[in-house]
C-alpha positions in Angstrom: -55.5 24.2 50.7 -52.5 26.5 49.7 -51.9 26.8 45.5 -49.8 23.8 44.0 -47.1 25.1 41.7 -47.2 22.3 38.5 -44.0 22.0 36.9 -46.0 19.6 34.5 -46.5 22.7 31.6 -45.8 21.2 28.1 -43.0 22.8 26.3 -41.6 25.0 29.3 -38.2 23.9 30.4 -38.1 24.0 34.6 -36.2 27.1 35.6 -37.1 26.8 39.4 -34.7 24.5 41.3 -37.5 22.8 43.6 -39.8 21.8 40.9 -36.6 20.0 38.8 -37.1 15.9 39.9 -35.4 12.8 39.2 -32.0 13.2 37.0 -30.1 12.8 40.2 -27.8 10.2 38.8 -27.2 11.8 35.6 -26.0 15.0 37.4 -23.9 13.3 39.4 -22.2 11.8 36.4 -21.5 14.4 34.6 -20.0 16.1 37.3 -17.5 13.6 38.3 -17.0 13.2 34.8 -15.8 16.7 34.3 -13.5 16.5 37.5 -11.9 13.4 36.0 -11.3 15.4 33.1 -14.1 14.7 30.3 -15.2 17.6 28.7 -17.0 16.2 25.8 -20.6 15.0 26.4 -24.1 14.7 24.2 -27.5 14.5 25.7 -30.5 13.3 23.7 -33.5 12.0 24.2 -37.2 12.6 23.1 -39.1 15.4 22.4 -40.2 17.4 25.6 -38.2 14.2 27.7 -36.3 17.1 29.8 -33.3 18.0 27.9 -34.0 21.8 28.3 -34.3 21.5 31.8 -31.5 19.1 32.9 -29.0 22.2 31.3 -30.5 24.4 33.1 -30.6 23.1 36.1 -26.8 21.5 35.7 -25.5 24.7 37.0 -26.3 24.7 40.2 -24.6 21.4 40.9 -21.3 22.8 39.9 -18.3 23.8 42.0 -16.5 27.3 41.8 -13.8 25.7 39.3 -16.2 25.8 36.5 -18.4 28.3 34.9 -21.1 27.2 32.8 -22.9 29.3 29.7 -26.3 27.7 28.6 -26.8 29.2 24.8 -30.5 27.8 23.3 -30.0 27.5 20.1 -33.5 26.9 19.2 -34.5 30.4 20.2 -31.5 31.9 18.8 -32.8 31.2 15.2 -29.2 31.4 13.6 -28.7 32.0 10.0 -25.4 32.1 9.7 -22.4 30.8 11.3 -20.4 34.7 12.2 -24.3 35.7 13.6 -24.2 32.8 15.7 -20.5 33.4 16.9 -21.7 36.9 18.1 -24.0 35.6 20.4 -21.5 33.0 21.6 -19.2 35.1 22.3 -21.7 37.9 23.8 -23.2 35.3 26.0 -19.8 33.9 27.5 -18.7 37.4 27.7 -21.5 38.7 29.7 -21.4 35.5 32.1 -17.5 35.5 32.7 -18.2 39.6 33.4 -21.1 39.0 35.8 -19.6 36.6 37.6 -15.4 37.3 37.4 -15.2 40.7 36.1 -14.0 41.2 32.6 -12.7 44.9 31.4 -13.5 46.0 28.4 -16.2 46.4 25.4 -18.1 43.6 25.0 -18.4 41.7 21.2 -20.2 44.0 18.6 -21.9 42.6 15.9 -20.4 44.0 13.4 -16.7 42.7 14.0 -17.8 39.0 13.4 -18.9 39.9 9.7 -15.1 39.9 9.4 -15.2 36.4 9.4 -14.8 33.2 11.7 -11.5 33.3 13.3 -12.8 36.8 15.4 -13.9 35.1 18.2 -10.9 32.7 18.3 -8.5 35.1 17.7 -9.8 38.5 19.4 -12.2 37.4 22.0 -11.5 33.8 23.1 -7.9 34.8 24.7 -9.6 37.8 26.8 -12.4 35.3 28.4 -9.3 32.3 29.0 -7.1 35.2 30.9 -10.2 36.2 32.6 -11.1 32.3 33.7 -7.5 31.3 34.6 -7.5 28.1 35.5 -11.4 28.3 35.6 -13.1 25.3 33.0 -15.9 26.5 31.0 -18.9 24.8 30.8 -20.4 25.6 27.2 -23.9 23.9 27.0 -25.9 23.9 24.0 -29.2 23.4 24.0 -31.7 21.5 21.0 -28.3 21.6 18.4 -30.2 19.4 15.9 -32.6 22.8 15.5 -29.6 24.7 13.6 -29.8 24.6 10.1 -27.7 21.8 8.4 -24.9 24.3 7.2 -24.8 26.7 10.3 -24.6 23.0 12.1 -22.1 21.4 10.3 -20.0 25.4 10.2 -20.4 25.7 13.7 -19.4 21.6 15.1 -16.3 22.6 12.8 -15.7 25.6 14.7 -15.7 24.0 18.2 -13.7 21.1 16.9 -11.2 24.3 16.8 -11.4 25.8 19.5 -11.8 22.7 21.7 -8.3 21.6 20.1 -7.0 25.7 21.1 -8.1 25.3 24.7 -8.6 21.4 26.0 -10.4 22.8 29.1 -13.0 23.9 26.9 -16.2 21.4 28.3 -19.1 21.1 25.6 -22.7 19.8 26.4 -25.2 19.5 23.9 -28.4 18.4 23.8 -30.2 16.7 20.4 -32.5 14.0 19.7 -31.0 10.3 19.6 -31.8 10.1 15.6 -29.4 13.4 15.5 -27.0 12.2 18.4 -26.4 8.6 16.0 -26.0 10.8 12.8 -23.5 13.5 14.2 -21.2 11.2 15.8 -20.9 9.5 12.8 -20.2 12.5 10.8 -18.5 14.6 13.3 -15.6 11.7 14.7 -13.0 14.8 15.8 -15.2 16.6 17.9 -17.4 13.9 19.2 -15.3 10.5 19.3 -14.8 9.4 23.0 -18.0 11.6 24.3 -19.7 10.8 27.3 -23.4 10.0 25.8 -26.5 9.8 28.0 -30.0 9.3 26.8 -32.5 10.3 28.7 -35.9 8.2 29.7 -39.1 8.6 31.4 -38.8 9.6 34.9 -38.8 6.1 37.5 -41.1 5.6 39.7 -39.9 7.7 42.8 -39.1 10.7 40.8 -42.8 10.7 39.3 -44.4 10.4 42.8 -42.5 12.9 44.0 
């Protein structure tokens, strides 16, 4: 009998399209969500429920109109807020160059110990001329694993930069006890989110 391929490995987010099952109406949400012009959304759910998997898979279900950047923040390890806007803004930088072309140096390290307003400032209006009329998709993953300062510094940051640029989109994934305890604390940026928790798989999905 030929080899069976189990997706089924504990703590290892599916990265293969054909072993990626159920979700399908979640997918389709947020997609015609963010062609009616949403581009606010949180997904939580358990540990190990998916989360990981449904952003990387998200992609692949979008049209040429938007580009999307997956950043995991939980293997990014980010002590500090200008650290973490490097790697931002490297990431977005390299995607919008792989895919569009975008001339130039790419962010260095060392001009973010400046301070926050770099990327906004330097970097941001490069990668919007390069887009056009392109949305960005910015999905991070596991934001409850940030510390509770870089957290906090960096939700204020996109509350920002979403209000600079409203076709900005923003996923992020968190557990529900973080999703219920950052929308309270964060109103600006997430007031009027779309919010999807996610469950065990049905029936169908399982099987399959």
């Amino acid at each position: 009998m030929p080899d069976t391929v189990n997706p089924y490995i504990p703590g290892q987010p599916v990265d293969n399209p054909d072993l990626f099952f159920g979700r399908r109406d979640l997918v389709t949400s947020l997609r015609e969500h963010l062609l009616k012009g949403r581009r606010v959304f949180v997904v939580s759910g358990g540990h190990r429920m998916g989360k990981s998997s449904l952003l990387r898979q998200f992609p692949n279900h979008l049209s040429e109109e938007f580009l999307a950047v997956r950043v995991d923040l939980l293997d990014e390890g980010a002590r500090s807020l200008n650290w973490l806007l490097w790697r931002l803004a490297d990431l977005i930088w390299h995607e919008v160059d792989q895919r569009l072309g975008l001339m130039g140096q790419g962010p260095a390290l060392a001009e973010f110990e400046e301070g926050n307003d770099v990327f906004a400032e330097r970097y941001w209006p490069e990668i919007r001329s390069a887009l056009g009329d392109q949305c960005l998709v910015l999905m991070l993953d596991d934001l409850d694993s940030l510390d509770e300062d870089v957290q906090g510094s960096l939700i204020s940051f996109l509350e920002e930069l979403r209000g600079q640029d409203g076709a900005l989109a923003l996923i992020m994934s968190m557990s529900v006890t973080q999703q219920d305890l950052l929308l309270r604390r964060h109103g600006r940026l997430f007031g009027g989110a779309v919010t999807n928790v996610l469950g065990p798989l049905n029936s169908e999905d399982a099987s399959r």
